[in-house]
C-alpha positions as CSV (number, residue, x, y, z in Angstrom):
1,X,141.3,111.5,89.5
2,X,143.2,109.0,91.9
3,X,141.4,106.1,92.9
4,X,139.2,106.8,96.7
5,X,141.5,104.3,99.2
6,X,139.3,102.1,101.2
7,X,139.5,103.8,104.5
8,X,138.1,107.3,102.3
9,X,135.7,105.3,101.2
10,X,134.8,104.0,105.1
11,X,135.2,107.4,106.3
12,X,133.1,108.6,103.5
13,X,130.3,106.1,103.7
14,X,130.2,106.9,107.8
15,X,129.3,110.3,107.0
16,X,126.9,109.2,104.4
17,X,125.2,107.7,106.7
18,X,125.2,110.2,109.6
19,X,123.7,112.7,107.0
20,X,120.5,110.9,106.0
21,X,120.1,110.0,109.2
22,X,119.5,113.3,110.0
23,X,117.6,113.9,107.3
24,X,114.8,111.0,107.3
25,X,114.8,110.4,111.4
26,X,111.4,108.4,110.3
27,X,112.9,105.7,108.4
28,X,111.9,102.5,109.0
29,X,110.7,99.1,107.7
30,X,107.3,100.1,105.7
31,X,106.1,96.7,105.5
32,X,103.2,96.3,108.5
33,X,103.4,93.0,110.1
34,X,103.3,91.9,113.8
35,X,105.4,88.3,113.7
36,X,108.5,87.1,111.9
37,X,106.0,84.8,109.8
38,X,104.2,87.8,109.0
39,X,107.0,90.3,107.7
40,X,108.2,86.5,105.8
41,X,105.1,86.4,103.7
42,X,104.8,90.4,103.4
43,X,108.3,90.5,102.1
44,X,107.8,87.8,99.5
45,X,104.6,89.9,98.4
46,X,106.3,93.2,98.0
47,X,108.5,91.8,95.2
48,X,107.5,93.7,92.2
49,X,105.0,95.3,93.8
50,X,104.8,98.6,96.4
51,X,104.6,98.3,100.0
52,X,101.7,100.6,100.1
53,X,99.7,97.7,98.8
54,X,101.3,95.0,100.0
55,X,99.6,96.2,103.2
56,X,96.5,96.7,101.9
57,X,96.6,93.3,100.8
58,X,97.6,91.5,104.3
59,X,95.6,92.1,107.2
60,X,92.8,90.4,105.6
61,X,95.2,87.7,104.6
62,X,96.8,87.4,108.2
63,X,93.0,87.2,109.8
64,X,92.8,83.6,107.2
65,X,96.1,82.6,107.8
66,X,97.7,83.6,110.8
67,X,100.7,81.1,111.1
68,X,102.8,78.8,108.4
69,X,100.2,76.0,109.3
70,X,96.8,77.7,107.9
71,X,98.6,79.0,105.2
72,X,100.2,75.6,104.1
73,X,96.8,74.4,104.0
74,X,95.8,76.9,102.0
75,X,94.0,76.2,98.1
76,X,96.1,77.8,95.4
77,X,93.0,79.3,93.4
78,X,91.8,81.3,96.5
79,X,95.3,82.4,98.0
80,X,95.9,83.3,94.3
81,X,92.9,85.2,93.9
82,X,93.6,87.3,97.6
83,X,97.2,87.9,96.4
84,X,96.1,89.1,92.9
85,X,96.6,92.6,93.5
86,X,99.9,92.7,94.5
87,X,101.4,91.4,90.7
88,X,102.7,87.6,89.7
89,X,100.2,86.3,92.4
90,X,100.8,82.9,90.5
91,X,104.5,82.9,91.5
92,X,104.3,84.5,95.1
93,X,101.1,81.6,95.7
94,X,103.7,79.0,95.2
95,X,106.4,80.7,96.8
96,X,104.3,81.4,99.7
97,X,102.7,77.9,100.1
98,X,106.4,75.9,99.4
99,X,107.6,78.0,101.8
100,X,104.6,77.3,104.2
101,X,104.9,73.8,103.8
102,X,108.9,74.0,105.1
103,X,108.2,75.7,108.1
104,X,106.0,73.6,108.9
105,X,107.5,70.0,107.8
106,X,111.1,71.2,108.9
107,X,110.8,74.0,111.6
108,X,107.9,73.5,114.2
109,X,106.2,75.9,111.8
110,X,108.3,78.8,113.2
111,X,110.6,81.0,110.6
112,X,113.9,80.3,111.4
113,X,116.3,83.1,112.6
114,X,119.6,81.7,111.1
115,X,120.0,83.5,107.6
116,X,121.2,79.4,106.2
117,X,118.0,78.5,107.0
118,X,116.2,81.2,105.9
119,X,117.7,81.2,102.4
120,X,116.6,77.4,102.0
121,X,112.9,78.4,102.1
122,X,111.0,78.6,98.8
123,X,110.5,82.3,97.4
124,X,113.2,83.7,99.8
125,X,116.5,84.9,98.7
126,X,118.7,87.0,100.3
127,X,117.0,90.3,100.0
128,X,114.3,88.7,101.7
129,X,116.2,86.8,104.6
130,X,117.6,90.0,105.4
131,X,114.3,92.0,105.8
132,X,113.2,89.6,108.1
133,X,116.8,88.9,110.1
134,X,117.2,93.1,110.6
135,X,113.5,93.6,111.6
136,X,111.7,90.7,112.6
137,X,114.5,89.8,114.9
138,X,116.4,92.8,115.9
139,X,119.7,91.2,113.8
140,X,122.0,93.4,111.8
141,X,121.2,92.6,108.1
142,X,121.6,94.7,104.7
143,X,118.7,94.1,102.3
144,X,119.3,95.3,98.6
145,X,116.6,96.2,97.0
146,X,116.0,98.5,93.9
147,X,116.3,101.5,96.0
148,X,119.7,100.3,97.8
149,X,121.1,99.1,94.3
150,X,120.7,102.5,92.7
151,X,122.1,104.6,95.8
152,X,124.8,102.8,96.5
153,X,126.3,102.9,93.3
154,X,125.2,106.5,92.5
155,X,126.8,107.1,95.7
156,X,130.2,105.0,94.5
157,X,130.2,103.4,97.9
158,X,129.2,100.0,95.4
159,X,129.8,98.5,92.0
160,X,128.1,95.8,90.5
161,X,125.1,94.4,88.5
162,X,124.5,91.9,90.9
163,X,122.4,93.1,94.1
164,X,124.1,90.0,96.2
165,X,127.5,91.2,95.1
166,X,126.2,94.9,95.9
167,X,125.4,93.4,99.3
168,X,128.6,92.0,99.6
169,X,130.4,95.3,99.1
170,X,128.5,97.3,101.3
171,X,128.3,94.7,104.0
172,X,132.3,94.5,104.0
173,X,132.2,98.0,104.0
174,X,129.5,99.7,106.5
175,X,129.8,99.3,110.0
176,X,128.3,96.1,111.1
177,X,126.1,98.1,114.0
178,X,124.4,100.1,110.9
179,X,123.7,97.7,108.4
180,X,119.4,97.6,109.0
181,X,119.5,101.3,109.8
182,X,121.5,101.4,106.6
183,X,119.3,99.8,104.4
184,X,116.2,101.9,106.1
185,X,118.1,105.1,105.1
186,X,119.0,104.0,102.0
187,X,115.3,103.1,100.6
188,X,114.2,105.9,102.2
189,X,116.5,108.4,100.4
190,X,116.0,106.6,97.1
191,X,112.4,107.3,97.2
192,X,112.3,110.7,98.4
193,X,115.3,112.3,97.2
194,X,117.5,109.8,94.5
195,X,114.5,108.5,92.8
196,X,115.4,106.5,89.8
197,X,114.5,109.5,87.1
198,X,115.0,113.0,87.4
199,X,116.3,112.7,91.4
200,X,115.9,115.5,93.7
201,X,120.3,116.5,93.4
202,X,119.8,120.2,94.5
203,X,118.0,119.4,97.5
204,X,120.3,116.3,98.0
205,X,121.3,116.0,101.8
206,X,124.5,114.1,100.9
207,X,125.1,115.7,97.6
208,X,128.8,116.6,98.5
209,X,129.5,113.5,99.2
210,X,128.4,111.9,95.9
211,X,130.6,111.6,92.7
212,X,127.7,110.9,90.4
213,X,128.4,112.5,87.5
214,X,124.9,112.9,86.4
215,X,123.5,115.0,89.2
216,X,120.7,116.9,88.1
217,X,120.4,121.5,88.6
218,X,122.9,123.2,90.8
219,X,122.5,123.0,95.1
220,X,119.9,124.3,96.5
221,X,120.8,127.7,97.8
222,X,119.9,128.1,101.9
223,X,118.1,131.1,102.5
């Protein structure tokens, strides 16, 4: 099979895209959060852990500590114990109160909207940067996560086993006005449709465009 040249695989992706935004008009950010400092912390809490209760977990924690500078005050043994549910609440303590502490001590206690600056902060990486540059503030930004890792590759718009070199592919490769959308669509379809075992291939709203070679059943026949 000859190799896919890259403006194919351009052409291919923009379709890609256009179909599943058809298909899953709803997608969006699930994370609830009402500031930049908010969808910071909520981020660093989803790692390893499902959005669904990362929000259960957060409004009571946003009502104790509102901005960088309650939570930098915070005592680890009782943020631990309000972050316990959401998995490895010893880690995401100390993320989130280093990360406090630098706002604080090194931004006005405001989260930074430059992704440099971001990436400096205790607990946050570039995965989490991004969530917060493409929907805190309005910025174009692709966030690999689990979801986006599998469907990009199953999809062969991506090839890697590193997420940041994932993001580096698609980045160079999407248009740069879709890259949050992109990401939206992506998770969205990797949870409903191109789950991780057994995905959803015969009901697959982009399955003509995908050269997986493990797609699961025959398409789904339209009645």
């Amino acid at each position: 099979m000859a190799a896919e040249s890259r403006a194919a695989k351009q052409a291919r992706a923009k379709k890609i895209l256009d179909l599943l935004a058809r298909a899953y008009p709803d997608a969006k950010i699930a994370l609830d959060f009402r500031t930049p400092f908010e969808l910071l912390v909520a981020t660093i809490l989803s790692a390893q852990c499902t959005d669904e209760r990362v929000n259960m977990v957060t409004p009571a924690l946003f009502r104790k500590y509102p901005t960088a500078r309650e939570l930098a005050r915070a005592r680890t043994p009782s943020l631990e114990k309000e972050i316990r549910s959401t998995g490895f609440f010893r880690a995401k303590a100390r993320s989130l109160l280093g990360m406090s502490k630098a706002l604080v001590e090194h931004h006005g206690g405001e989260v930074p909207e430059a992704l440099e600056a971001l990436v400096e902060l205790p607990g946050v990486g570039l995965k989490t940067a991004n969530v917060v540059i493409g929907n805190a503030f309005g910025g174009q930004a692709l966030a690999v996560d689990t979801h986006v890792f599998r469907v990009s590759q199953r999809l062969g718009l991506a090839r890697s086993d590193d997420p940041n070199e994932i993001h580096d592919q698609l980045v160079a490769l999407l248009p740069r006005e879709s890259l949050t959308q992109a990401t939206h669509l992506m998770i969205t379809h990797g949870r409903r449709t191109c789950v991780a075992r057994k995905p959803a291939c015969p009901v697959c709203p982009v399955r003509a465009l995908c050269p997986w070679p493990d797609k699961t059943g025959a398409p789904a026949r339209r009645a």
